[in-house]
C-alpha positions in Angstrom: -36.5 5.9 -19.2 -34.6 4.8 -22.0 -31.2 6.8 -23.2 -30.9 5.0 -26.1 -33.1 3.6 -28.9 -31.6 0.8 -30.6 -30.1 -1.8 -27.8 -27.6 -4.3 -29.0 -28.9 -7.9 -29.2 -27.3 -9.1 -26.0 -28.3 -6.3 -24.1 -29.5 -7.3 -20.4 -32.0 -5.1 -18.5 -31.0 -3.9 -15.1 -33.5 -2.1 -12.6 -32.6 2.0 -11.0 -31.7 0.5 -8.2 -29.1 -1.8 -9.7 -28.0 1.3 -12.1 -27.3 3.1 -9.4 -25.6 1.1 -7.4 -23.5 0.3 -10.8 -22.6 4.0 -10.9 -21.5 4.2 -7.3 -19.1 1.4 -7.9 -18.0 3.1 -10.6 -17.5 6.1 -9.1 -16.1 4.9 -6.4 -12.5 3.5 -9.4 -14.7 0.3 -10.2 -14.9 -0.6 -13.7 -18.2 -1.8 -15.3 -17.6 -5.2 -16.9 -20.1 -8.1 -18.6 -20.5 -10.8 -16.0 -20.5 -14.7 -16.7 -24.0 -14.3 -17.4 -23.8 -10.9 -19.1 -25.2 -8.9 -17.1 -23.5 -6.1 -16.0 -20.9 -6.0 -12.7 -18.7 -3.2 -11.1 -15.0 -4.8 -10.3 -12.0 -3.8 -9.1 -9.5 -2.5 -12.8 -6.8 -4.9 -13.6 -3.5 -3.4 -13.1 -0.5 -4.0 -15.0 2.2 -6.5 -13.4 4.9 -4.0 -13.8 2.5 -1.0 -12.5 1.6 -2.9 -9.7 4.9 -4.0 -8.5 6.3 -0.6 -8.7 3.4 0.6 -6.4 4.2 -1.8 -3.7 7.6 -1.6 -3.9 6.9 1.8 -3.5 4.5 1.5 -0.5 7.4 -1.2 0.9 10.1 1.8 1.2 7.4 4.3 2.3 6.6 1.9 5.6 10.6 1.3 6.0 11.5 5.1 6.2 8.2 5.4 8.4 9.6 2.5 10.9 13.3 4.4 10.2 11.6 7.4 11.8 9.6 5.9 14.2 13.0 4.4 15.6 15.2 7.4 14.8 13.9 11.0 13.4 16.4 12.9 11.2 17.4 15.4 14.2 18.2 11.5 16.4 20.2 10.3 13.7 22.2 13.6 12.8 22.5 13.8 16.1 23.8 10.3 16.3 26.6 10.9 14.5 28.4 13.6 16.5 27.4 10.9 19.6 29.2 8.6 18.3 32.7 9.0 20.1 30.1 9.7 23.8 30.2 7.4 26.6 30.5 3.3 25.9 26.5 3.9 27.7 24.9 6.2 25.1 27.4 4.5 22.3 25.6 0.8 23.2 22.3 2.7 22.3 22.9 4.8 19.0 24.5 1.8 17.6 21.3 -0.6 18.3 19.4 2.6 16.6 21.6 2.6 13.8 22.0 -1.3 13.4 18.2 -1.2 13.2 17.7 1.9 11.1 20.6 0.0 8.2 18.3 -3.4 8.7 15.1 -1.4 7.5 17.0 0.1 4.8 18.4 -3.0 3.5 15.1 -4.7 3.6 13.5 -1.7 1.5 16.7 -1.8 -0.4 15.7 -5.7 -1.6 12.4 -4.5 -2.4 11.2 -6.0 1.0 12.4 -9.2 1.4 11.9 -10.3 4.9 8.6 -12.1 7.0 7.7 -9.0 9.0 7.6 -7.0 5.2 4.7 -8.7 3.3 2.4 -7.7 6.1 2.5 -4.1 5.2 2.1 -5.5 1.3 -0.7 -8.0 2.0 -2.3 -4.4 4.3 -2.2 -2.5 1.2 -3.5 -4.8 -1.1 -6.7 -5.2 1.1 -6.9 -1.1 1.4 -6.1 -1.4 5.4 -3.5 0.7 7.4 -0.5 -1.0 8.2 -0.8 -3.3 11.1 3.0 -2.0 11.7 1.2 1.5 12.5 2.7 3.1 15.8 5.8 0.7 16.1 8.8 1.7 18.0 11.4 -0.6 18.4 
């Protein structure tokens, strides 16, 4: 079934089953672009530089307050504060928490600067869950 009647000159056929699987793509945030050969091919929209450093840097601060919570939740590190002056025991402890919890925000701070930070980066690039998922420290 044709929808149109007058096809431009460079026009390349594709079967229903390749249509459809073009509009699947497509629905699925694919773009439909001319391959080398011309014929039609679903790939992934360019993103602007700026855009897409402002998403990860985005996504980089999103995993450091998750791993900020994962090592202190905001009751632990309100909490931590009236500690502070407790025994030299539980001191030793909220000050490792806090040490910890001022090194994640530092590294999100620097827009992620650190080995263990373009993990989560390279993660969301590839659409996967953080491999950091779950971590306690």
């Amino acid at each position: 079934m044709r929808l149109h009647n007058a096809l431009p000159d460079d026009a390349v056929p594709v079967t229903a089953a390749e249509h459809q699987a073009l509009l699947a793509a497509q629905s699925a945030g694919k773009v439909i672009r001319p391959g080398d050969d011309g014929a039609p091919t679903a790939r992934r929209p360019t993103e602007p530089t700026e855009a897409l450093r402002a998403r990860l840097l985005a996504a980089v601060k999103q995993e450091a307050a998750r791993r900020i919570l994962a090592v202190a939740p905001l009751w632990r590190q309100l909490n931590d504060v009236r500690d502070i002056a407790a025994t030299s025991e539980r001191r030793a402890a909220v000050e490792r928490r806090c040490a910890t919890v001022d090194e994640r925000r530092l590294r999100a701070a620097r827009g992620g600067a650190g080995d263990d930070d373009a993990a989560p980066a390279r993660a969301l690039r590839r659409g996967r869950r953080s491999p950091f998922a779950g971590e306690v420290t």
